[in-house]
C-alpha positions as CSV (number, residue, x, y, z in Angstrom):
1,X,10.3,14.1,-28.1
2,X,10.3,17.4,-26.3
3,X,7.1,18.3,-24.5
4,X,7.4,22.0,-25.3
5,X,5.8,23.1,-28.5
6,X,4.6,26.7,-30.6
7,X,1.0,27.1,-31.3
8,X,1.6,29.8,-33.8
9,X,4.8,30.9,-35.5
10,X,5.6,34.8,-34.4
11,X,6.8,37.5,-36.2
12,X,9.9,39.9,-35.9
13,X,9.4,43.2,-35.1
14,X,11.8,46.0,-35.0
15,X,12.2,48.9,-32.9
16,X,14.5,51.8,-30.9
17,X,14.4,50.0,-27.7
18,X,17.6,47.9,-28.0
19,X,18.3,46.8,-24.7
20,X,19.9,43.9,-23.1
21,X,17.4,41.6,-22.3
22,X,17.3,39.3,-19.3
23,X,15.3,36.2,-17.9
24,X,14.0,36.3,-14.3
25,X,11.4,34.3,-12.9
26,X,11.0,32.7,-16.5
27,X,9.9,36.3,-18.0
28,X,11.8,38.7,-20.0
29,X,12.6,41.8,-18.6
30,X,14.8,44.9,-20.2
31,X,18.4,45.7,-18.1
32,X,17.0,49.4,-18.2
33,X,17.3,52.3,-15.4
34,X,14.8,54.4,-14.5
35,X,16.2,57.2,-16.9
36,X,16.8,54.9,-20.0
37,X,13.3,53.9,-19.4
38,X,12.0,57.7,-19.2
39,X,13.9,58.1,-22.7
40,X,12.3,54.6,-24.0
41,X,9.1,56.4,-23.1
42,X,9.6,59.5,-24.4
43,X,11.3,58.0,-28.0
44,X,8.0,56.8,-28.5
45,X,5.9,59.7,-27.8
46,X,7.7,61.7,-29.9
47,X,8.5,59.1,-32.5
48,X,4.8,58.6,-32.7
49,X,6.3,54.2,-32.6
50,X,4.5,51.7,-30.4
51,X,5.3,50.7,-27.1
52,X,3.2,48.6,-25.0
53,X,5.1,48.9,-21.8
54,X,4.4,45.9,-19.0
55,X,5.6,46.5,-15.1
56,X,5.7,42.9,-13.4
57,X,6.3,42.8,-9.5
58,X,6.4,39.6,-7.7
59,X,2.6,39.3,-7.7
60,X,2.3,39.8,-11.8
61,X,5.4,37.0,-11.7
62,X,3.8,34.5,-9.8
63,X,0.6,34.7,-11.8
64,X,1.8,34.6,-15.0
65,X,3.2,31.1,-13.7
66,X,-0.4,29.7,-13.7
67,X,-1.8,32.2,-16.5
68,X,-0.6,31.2,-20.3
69,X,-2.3,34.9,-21.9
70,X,-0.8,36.9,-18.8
71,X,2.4,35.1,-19.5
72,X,2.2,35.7,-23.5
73,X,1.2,39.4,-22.7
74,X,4.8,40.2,-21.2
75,X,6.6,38.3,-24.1
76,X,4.3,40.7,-26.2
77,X,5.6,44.0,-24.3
78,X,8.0,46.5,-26.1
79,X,9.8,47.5,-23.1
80,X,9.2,45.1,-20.0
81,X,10.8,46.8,-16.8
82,X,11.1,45.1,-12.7
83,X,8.6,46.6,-10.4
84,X,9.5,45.4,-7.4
85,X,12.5,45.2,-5.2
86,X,12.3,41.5,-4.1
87,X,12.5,41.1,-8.3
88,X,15.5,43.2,-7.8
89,X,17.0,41.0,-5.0
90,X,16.1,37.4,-6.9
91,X,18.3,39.6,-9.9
92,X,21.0,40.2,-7.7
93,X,21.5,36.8,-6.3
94,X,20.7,34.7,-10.1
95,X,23.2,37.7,-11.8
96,X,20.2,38.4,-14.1
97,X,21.2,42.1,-14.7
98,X,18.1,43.6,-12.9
99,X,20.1,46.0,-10.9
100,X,17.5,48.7,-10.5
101,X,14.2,48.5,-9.6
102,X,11.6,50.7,-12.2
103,X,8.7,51.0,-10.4
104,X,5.4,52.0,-13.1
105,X,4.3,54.7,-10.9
106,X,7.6,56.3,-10.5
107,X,7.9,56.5,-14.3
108,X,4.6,57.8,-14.6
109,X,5.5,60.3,-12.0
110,X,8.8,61.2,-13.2
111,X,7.5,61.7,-16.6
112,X,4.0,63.6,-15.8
113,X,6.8,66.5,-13.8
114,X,9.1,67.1,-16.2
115,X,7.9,70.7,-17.3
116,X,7.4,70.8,-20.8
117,X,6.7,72.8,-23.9
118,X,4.0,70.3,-25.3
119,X,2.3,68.4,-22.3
120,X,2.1,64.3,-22.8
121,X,-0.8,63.8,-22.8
122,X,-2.6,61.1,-21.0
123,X,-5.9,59.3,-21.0
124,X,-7.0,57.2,-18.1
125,X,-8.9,53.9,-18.8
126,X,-10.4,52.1,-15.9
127,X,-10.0,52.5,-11.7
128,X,-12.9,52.5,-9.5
129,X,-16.0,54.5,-10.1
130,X,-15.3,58.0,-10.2
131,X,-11.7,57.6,-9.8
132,X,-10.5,58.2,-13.4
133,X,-12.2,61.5,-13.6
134,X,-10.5,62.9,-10.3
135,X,-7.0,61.8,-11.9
136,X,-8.1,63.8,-15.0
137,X,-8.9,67.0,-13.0
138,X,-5.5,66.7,-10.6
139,X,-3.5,66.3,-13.6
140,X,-4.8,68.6,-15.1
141,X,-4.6,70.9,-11.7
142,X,-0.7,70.4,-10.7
143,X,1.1,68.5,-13.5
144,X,3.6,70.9,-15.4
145,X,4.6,68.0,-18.0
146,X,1.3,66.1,-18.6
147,X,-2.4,67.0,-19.2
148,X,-5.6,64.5,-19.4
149,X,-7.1,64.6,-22.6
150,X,-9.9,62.0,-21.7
151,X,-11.2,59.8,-19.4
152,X,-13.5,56.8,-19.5
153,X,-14.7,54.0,-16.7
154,X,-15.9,50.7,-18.7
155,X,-17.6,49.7,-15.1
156,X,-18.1,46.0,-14.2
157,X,-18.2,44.7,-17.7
158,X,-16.4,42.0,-20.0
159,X,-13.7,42.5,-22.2
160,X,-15.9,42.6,-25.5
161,X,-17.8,45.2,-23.5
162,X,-15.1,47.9,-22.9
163,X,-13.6,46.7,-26.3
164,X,-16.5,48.0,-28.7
165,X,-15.8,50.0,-31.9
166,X,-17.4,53.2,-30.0
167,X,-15.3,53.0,-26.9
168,X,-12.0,52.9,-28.8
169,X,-12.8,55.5,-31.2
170,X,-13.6,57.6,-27.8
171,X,-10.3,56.9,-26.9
172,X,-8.8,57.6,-30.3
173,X,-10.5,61.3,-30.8
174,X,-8.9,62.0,-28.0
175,X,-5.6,61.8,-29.1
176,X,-3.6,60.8,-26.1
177,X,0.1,60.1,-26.3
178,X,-0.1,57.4,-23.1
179,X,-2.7,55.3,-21.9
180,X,-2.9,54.2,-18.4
181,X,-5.0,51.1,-18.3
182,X,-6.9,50.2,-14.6
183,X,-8.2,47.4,-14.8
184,X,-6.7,44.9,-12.6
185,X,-3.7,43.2,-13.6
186,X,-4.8,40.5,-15.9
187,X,-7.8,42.2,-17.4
188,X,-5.8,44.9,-18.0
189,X,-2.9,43.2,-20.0
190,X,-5.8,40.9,-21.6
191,X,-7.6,44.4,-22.9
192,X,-4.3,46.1,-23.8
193,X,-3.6,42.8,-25.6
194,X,-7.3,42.4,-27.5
195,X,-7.4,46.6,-28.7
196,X,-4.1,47.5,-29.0
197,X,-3.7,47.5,-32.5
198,X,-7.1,49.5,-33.1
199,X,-5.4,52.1,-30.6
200,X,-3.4,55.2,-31.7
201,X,-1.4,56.2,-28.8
202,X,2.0,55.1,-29.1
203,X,2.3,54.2,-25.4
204,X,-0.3,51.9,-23.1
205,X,0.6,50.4,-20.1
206,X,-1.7,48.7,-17.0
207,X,-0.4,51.1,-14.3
208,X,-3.1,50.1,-11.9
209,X,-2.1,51.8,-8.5
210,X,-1.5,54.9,-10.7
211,X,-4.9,56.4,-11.1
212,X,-5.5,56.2,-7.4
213,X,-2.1,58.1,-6.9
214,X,-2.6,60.7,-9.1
215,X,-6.4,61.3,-8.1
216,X,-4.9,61.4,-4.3
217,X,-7.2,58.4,-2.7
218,X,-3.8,56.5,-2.3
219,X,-0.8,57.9,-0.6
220,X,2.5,56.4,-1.9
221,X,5.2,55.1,0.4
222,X,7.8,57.0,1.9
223,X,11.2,56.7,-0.3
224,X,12.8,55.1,2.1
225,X,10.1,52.1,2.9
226,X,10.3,51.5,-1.0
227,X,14.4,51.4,-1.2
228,X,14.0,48.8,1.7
229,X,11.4,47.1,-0.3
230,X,8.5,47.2,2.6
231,X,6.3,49.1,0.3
232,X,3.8,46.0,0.8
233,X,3.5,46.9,4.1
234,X,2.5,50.4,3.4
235,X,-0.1,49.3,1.0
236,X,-1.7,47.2,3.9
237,X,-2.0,49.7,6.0
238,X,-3.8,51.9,3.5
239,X,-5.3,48.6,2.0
240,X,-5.9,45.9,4.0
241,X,-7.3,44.0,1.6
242,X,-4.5,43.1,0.2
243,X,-2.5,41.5,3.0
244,X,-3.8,38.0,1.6
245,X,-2.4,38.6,-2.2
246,X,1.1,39.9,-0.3
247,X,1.2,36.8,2.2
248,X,-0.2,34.3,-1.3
249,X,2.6,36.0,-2.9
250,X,5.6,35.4,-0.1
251,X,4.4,31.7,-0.3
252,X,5.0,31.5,-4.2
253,X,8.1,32.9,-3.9
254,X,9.6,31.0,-1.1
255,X,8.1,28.0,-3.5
256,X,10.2,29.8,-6.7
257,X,13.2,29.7,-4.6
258,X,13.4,26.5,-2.9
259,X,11.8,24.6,-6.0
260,X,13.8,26.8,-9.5
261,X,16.3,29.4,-8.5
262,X,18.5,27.3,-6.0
263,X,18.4,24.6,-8.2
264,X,19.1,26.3,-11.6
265,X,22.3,27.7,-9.4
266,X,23.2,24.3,-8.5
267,X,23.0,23.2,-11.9
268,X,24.7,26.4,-13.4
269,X,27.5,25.8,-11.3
270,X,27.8,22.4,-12.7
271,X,27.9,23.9,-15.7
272,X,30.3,25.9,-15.2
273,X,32.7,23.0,-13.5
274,X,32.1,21.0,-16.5
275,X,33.2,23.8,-18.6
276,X,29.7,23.3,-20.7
277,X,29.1,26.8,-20.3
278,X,32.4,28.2,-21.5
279,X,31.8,26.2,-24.8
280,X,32.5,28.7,-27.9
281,X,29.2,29.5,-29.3
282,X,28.6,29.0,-33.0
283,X,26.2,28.9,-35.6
284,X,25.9,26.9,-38.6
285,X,24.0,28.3,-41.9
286,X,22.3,26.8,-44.5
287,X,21.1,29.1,-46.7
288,X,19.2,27.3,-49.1
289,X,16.2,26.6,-46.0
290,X,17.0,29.7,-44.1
291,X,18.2,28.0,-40.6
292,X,20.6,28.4,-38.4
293,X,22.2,25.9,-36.6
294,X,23.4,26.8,-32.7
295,X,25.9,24.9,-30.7
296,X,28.1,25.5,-27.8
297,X,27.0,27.9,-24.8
298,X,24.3,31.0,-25.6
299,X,25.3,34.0,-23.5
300,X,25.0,37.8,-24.4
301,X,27.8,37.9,-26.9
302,X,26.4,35.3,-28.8
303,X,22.8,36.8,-28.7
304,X,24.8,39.9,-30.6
305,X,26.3,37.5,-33.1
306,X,23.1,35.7,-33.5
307,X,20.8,38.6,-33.9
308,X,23.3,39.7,-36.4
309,X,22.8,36.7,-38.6
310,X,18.9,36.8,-38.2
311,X,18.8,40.3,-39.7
312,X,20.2,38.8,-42.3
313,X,18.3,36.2,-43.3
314,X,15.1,38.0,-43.0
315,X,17.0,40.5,-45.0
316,X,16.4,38.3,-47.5
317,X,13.2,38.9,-48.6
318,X,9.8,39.6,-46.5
319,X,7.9,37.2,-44.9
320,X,10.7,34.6,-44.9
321,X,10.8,32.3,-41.9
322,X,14.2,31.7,-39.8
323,X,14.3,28.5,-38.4
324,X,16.6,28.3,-35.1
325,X,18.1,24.3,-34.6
326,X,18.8,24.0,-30.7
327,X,19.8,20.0,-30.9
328,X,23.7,20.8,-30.9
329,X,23.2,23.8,-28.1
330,X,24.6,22.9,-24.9
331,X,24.1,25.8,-22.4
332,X,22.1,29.1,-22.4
333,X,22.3,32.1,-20.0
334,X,20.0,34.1,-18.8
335,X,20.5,36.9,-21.6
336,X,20.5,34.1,-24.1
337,X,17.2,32.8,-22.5
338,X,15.4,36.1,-22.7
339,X,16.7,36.5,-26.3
340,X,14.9,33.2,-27.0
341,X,11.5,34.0,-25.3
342,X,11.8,37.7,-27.0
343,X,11.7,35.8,-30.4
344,X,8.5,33.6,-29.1
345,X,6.8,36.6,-28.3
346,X,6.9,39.7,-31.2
347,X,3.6,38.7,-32.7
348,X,3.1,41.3,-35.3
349,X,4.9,42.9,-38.1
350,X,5.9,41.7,-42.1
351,X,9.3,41.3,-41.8
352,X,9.2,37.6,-41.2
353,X,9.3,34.8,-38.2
354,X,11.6,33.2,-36.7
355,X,10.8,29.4,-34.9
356,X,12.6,27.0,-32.7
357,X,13.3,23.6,-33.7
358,X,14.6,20.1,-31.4
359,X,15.1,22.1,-28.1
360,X,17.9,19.9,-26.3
361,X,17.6,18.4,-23.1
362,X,20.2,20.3,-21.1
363,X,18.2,23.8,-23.1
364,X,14.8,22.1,-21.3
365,X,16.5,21.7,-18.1
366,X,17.7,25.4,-17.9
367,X,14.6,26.6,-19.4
368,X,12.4,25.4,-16.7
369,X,14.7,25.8,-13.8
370,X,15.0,29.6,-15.0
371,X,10.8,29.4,-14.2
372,X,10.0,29.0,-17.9
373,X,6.4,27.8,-16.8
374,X,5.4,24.4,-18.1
375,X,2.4,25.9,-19.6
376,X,4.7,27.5,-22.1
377,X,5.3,25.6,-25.1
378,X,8.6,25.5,-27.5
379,X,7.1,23.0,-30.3
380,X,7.7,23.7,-34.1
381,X,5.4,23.6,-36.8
382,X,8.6,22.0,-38.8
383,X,9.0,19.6,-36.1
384,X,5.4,18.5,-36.4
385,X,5.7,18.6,-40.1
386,X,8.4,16.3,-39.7
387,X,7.2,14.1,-37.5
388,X,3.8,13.5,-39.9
389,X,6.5,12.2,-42.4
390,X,7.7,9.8,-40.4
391,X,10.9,11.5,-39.7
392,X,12.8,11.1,-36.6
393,X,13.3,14.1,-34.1
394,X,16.1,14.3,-32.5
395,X,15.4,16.3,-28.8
């Protein structure tokens, strides 16, 4: 039996961001430029709809290796975009589709000086002492597209702390269209996580670096040291802190490379010889229990055909749950992969669920060598219903 397994069974969520979606590094991220991004952003502003927008660089992709709530908090994430060129690179060499690196500050910036009629507005959460009230008064000073409506700094508190019914009605009578969240990476993804239902902007996003841009105690890099994807060194010059996450980081990635990506190659390729991942995709349905049966080879054609073939199902009625069988799958890609994860992850809505059942081996092998972490687990709660009858499973 399979060691991977699903503590809870998510729900499908639809919304206007309907891009291709692609693994790398074992997360999901959106093949999305910088200006499709802008318009994702926007959408949602104006649409008043939800979008919890993550920004992993290779530091956010190493820890969410070792941390199972980081890792759930990007599978969680409406639009998910790569912050980092060396993200960019490990794209171009797996083909994951990351051709463009969408840096948070960038779209913060590109958004925030756009001139508008109506201003976005924008309430900063977090950043050092004092630091989230001079980002309030510069925007407010030299942005011709944004305006701060608020403010707040939690201080060195817990989560439950800076989570209380007062603070997020603060937030909330402020009305701001964006939040930008400053609390360090994983306490700000664990906060946007824990409150973001109570909150009524439509966009939040930890955007750490952000507030210390736009209140002018950090100077960003030149364009050209961030093209050539030495921005790191930049920030240790300004910051030289930070030289120990940057060489901790350069370690975990020579690790990634040497111990996932050149062997999921290896073994892609031998796919590919073998012809097991030119095998047509198909999919079995049985109505009467609402699952689908996959076999063949998963790539982004087939993710079309299957998505097509969920809506249906859950089409059905509300609240029905899809079950997806893997046995008889012999190959997924990477946009098959992050199709899969993205299913794991939507944890809200009525709609209905979809689950995975009897993950084959060779979907295990590709899983992990893709940097699935092993803390994530694939397990269904029909597979464990099965096996307390007794029933074999077939992995």
């Amino acid at each position: 039996m399979s060691d991977i397994s699903e503590t809870s069974t998510p729900a499908i969520t639809h919304d206007a961001m309907s891009f291709d979606k692609t693994c790398l590094l074992g997360l999901p991220f959106d093949c999305v430029s910088m200006a499709q991004a802008i318009a994702a952003i926007e959408h949602a502003i104006d649409s008043r709809s939800r979008c919890f927008l993550s920004t992993p660089n290779l530091n956010f992709a190493m820890t969410a290796q070792a941390d199972p709530s980081f890792y759930q908090s990007v599978l969680d994430s409406d639009l998910s975009v790569a912050d980092g060129m060396p993200l960019v690179w490990i794209s171009r060499l797996t083909g994951a589709g990351v051709l463009e690196r969408v840096a948070g500050s960038d779209l913060f910036a590109r958004l925030t000086e756009m001139p508008r009629v109506k201003k976005i507005r924008v309430f900063f959460f977090g950043g050092a002492s004092g630091i989230a009230e001079k980002a309030h008064h510069a925007l407010n000073t030299h942005s011709p597209g944004a305006m701060s409506c608020g403010f707040y700094d939690p201080g060195f508190v817990d989560l439950d702390a800076m989570s209380k019914p007062e603070v997020i009605a603060l937030i909330n009578e402020a009305e701001p269209d964006f939040i930008v969240v400053a609390l360090g990476a994983k306490k700000g993804q664990a906060w946007i996580m824990q409150n973001r239902d109570s909150l009524n902007a439509p966009v939040i996003s930890h955007l750490g670096a952000v507030i210390n841009f736009v209140a002018g105690e950090i100077e960003r890099a030149p364009a050209a040291w961030q093209k050539s994807g030495l921005e790191w060194l930049w920030r240790i010059v300004q910051e030289p802190a930070l030289w120990k996450r940057y060489v901790g980081d350069g370690a975990k990635a020579v690790w990634m490379l040497l111990s996932r990506i050149l062997p999921f190659l290896l073994y892609r390729q031998i796919c590919s010889w073998s012809g097991v991942s030119k095998t047509a995709f198909k999919i079995e349905v049985a109505e009467q229990d609402d699952r689908l049966s996959l076999s063949g080879a998963l790539d982004r054609q087939g993710v079309r055909l299957l998505q097509r073939e969920i809506d249906q199902c859950l089409a059905k009625r509300d609240g029905v749950t899809v079950t997806l069988d893997l046995q008889d799958l012999l190959y997924v890609d990477l946009f098959g992969l992050a199709y899969l994860l993205g299913l794991l992850g939507q944890t809200s809505g009525s709609v209905g669920h979809v689950q995975l059942l009897n993950p084959s081996v060779r979907f295990m092998r590709l899983a992990r060598l893709a940097g699935i972490p092993a803390h994530f687990k694939i397990t269904s709660h029909i597979q464990a219903e099965r096996n307390r009858q007794g029933d074999k499973v077939v992995d």
